[in-house]
N, C-alpha and C positions, 0 to 999 in steps of 0.2 A: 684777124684770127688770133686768138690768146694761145700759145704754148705753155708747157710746161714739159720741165724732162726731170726724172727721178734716176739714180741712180738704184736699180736689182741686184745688181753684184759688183762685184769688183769690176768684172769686164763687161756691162751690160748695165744701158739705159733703157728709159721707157722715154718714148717720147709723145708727148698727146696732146690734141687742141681740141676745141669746139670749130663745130663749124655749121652754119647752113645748107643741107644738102638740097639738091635737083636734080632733072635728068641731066644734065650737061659739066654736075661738079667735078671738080678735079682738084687734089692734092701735090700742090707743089712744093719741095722739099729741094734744096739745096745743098749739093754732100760735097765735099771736096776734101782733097789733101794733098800733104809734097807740096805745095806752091815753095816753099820755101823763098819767100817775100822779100827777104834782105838779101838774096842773093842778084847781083849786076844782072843775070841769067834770064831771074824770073820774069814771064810774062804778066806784068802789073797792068798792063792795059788788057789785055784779056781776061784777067781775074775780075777788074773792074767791073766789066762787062755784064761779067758772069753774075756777079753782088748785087748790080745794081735790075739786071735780071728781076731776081730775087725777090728784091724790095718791092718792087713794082707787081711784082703777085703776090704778095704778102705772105711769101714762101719764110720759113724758118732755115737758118744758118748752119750747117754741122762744120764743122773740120774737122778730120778726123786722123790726124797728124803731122808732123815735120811739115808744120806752116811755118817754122822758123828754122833757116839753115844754121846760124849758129857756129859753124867751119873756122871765123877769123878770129877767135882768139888767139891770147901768145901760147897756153899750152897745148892750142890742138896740132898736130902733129899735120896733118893735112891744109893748115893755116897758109893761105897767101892774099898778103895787103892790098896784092894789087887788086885782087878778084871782092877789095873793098864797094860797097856804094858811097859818093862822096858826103852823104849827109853821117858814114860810118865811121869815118876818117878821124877817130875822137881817143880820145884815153879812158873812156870808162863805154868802151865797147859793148856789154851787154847791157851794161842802161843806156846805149844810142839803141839796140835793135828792138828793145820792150816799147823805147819811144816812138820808136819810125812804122810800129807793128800797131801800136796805140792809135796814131794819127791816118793810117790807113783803114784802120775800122772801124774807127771812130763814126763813118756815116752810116754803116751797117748794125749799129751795136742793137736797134732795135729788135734785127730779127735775127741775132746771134744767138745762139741756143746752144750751143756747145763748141767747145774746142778742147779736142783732146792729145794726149800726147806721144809723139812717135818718137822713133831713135835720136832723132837732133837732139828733142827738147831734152829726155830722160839724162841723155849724154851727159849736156853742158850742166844738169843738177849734179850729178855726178861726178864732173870733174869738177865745177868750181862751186858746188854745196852754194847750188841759186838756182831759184826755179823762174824759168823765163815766161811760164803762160802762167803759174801766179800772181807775178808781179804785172802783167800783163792784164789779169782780168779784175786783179783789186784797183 
């Protein structure tokens, strides 16, 4: 099934495909948020799961925030190293988690259809003037 999503407003997408109907159709849509991916915490093999789900019913992707924890920088105030993951363990910190966020959905890019942004992402643009689901989706 083809998607497409439009943006209506500031806070509001349309989101639409084609599809086949019958008596037995069904629309499966994929919504999540909070995973917050780079954190040691997150359940990656259950998100997995959930993605690969997804795929396999040719469901479309939302995120619909703070898919990126974002916490271990040095100016965040709530910052600890240890609560690192070891592929984070780097000096240019937000370009390891754009990388490590890249390569995790990278197998789903096809039915990604949106990812939007919650308090993590907004934060870290705001405290270090860098957007992590731009640079993430270019």
């Amino acid at each position: 099934m083809d998607w497409d999503i439009k943006r209506t407003s500031p806070v509001c997408h349309d989101l639409s495909g084609t599809y086949e109907r019958n008596e037995d159709w069904r629309a499966w849509i994929y919504m999540g948020s909070d995973a917050h991916i780079d954190n040691p915490h997150s359940r990656l093999d259950l998100k997995k799961r959930h993605l690969n789900e997804a795929v396999k019913r040719g469901a479309p992707i939302c995120e619909f925030g703070d898919t990126l924890d974002l916490m271990q920088g040095k100016s965040d105030k709530r910052a600890d190293k240890a609560l690192l993951r070891d592929e984070l363990r780097r000096t240019d910190y937000l370009n390891g988690v754009v990388e490590f966020a890249y390569d995790f959905f990278e197998p789903y890019k096809e039915n990604l259809v949106y990812i939007g942004k919650g308090n993590h992402e907004t934060m870290a643009t705001k405290r270090y003037e860098f957007d992590p689901l731009s640079a993430l989706t270019w």
